[in-house]
N, C-alpha and C positions, 0 to 999 in steps of 0.2 A: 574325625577320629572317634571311634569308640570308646563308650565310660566303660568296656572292659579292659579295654588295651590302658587306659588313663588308671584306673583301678589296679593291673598288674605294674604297672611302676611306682604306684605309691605303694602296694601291700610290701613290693620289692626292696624299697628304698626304706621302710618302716621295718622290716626284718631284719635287716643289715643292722640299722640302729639301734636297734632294740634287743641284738644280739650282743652289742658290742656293750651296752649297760647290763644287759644282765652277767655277763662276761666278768663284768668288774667288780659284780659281788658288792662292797659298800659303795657306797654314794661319797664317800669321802676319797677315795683316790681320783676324782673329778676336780678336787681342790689343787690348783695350780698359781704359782704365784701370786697374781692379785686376786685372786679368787675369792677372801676372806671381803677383801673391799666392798666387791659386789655386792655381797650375802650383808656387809653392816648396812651399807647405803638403803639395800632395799628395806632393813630391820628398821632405819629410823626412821624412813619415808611413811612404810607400815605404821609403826609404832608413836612418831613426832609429828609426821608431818615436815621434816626437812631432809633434805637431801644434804647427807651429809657421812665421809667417811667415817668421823669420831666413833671411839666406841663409848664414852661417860662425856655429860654434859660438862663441860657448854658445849652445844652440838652447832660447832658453825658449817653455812652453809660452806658445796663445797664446787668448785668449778674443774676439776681435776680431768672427770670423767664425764660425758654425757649422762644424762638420766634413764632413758633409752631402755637396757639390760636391768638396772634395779628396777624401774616401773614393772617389766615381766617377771623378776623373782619378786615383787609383790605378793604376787596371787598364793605364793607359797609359804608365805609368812604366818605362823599361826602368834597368839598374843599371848602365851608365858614364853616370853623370851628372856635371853642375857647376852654382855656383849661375846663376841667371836674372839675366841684366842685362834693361835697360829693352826689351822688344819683340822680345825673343828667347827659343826655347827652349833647354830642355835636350836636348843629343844624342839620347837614345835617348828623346824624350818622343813619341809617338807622337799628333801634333797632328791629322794628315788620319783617323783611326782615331775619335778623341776626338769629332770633329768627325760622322761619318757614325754612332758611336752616341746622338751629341744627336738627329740626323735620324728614327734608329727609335725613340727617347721619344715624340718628338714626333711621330709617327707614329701610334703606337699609342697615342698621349691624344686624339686624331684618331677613332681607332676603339675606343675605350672611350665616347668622348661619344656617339657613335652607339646603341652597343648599351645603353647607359644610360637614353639617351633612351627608346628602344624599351622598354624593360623597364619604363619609367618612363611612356610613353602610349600603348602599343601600337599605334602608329603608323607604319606604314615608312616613309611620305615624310618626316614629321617628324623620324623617326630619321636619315633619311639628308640629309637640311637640315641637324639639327645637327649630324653630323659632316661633312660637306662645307665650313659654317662653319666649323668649328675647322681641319679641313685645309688651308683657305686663308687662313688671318688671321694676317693682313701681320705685326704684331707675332712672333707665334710662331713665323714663317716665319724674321725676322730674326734674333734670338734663338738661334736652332741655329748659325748662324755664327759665335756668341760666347764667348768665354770668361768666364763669367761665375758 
């Protein structure tokens, strides 16, 4: 399979997503019910060193959720923070960032189903069917606009 045809379903699948964030204008209509959780857990992992939903000490740990999804909003934690009220962030939490790295996951799971495929039937139309499919499928498309 060719890196241009592997190339066209990630640019594909990265447009789509990246339409539908910019689409939504703030980073805070990505806030969906447990959404605020995520965004504390990853603040005091960040910020403590514990994994933990609390938003004011004592921050016990917490077994609720995996780790998993706050370890990745990590990377977006900046350090003047305060806790999360309902449907807001934290100052320095880097929402629109957050948001355009779910785009190139989902991007590039896009063009891994391709090249998997291929590797898997040696097939290029097919290969390029199923990551085309995955590129476009409305669920995964949604999903990157969410905190979740």
């Amino acid at each position: 399979m060719s890196p241009k045809a592997l190339a066209g379903v990630f640019l594909a699948a990265l447009a789509l997503r990246g339409g539908l964030i910019l689409s939504m204008g703030e980073p805070q209509r990505g806030l969906v019910g447990d959404s605020p959780g995520y965004i504390q857990a990853a603040v005091n992992l960040s910020m403590h060193g514990v994994f933990s939903r609390e938003e004011k000490p004592p921050l016990r740990p917490d077994t609720f959720r995996t780790p998993g999804y706050p370890v990745f909003l990590m990377g977006f934690v900046g350090r003047d923070i305060k806790p999360l009220e309902p449907h807001e962030f934290a100052p320095r939490f880097r929402a629109g960032l957050a948001l355009m790295a779910q785009a190139g996951i989902g991007a590039a799971a896009a063009l891994l189903t391709a090249w998997l495929a291929f590797l898997l039937w040696g097939d290029r139309r097919a290969a390029l069917a199923a990551g085309a499919l995955q590129a476009a499928d409305l669920q995964s498309i949604l999903h990157t606009g969410l905190f979740l």
